[in-house]
C-alpha positions as CSV (number, residue, x, y, z in Angstrom):
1,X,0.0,0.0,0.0
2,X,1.2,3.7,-0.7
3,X,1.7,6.1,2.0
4,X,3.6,9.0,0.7
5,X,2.1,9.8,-2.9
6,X,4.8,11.4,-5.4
7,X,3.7,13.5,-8.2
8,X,5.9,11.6,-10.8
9,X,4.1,8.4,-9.9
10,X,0.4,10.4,-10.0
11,X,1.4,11.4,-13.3
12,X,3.0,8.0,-14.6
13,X,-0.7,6.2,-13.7
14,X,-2.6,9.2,-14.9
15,X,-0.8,9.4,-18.2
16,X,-1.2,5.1,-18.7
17,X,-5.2,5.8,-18.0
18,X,-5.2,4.2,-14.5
19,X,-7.7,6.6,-13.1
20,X,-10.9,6.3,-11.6
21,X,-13.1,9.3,-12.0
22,X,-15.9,9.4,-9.4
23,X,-19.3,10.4,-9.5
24,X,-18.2,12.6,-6.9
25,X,-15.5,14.4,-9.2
26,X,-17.4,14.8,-12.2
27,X,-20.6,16.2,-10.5
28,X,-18.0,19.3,-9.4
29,X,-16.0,19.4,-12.1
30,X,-19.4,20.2,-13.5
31,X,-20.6,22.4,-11.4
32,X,-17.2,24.6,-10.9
33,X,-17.2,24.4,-15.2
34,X,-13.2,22.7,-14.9
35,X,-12.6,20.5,-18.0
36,X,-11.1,17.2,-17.9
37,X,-8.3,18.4,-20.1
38,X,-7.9,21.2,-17.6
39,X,-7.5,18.2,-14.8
40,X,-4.6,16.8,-17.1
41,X,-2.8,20.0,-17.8
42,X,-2.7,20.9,-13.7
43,X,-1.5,17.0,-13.0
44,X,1.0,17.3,-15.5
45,X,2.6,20.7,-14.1
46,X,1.4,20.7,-10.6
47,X,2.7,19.9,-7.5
48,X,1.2,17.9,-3.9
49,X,0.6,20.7,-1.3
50,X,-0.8,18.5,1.5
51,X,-0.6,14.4,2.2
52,X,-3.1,12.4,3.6
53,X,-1.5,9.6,4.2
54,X,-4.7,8.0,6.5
55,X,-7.5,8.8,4.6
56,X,-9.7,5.6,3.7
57,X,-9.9,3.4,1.2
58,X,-6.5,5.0,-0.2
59,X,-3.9,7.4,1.2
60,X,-4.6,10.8,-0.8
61,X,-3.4,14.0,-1.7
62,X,-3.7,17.5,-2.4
63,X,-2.4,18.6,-6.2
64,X,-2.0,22.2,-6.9
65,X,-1.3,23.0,-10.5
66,X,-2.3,25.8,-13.1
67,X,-4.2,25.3,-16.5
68,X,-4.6,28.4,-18.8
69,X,-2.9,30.2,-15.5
70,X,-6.0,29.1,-14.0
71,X,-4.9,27.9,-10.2
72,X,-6.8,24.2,-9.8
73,X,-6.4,22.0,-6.6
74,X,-7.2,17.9,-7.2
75,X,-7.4,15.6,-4.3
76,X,-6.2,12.3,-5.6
77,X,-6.1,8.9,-3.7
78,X,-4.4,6.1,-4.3
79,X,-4.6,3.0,-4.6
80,X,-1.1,1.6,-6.0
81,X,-1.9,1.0,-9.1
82,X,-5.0,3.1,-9.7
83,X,-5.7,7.0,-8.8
84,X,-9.1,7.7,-7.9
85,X,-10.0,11.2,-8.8
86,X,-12.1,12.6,-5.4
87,X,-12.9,16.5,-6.3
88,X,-11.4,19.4,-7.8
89,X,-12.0,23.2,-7.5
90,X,-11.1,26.9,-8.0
91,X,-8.8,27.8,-4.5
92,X,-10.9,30.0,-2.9
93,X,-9.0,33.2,-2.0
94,X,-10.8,33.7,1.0
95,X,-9.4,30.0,2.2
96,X,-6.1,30.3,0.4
97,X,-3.0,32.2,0.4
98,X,-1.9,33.7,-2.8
99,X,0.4,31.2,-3.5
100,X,-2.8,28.8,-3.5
101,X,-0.3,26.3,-1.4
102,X,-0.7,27.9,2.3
103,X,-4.5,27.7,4.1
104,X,-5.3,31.2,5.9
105,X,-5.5,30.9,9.4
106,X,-9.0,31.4,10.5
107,X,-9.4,33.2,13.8
């Protein structure tokens, strides 16, 4: 089982189609109008922010990466040998630091 996710492996499975896209995932990516190609770009260039090393069924991560300068964050389990795509969204400035990487301490 993975513990610590890398990015090169994330994008190794993700460019060999071993992704699971959730109903979860698609119903926001939807909803906050992000492309799947958009997804791919900010894989492809991004970097993890935060681990999650315990979350159930699969360790996950955070993803930060940028399509059309567009900052997207991805959380991303996996599984091994399979990512399973959880949600994705538009950091919300109000949440977020302006280097999209750093949550604001809420008082």
């Amino acid at each position: 089982m993975v513990s610590k996710l890398i990015i090169e492996n994330i994008r190794d499975l993700y460019e060999v189609k071993a992704v699971v896209l959730t109903q979860h995932f698609l119903d926001k990516i939807e909803i906050r109008n992000i492309k799947l190609a958009d997804i791919k770009v900010a894989i492809m260039n991004g970097e993890i922010i935060e681990q999650y090393p315990d979350d159930y069924p699969h360790p996950s991560c955070l993803v930060l990466g940028f399509s059309d300068s567009k900052p997207i964050h991805i959380v991303i389990g996996n599984s091994g040998d399979m990512l399973w795509l959880i949600t994705a969204y538009i950091p919300n400035i109000d949440k977020w630091e302006d280097d999209n990487k750093t949550r604001k301490v809420v008082s």
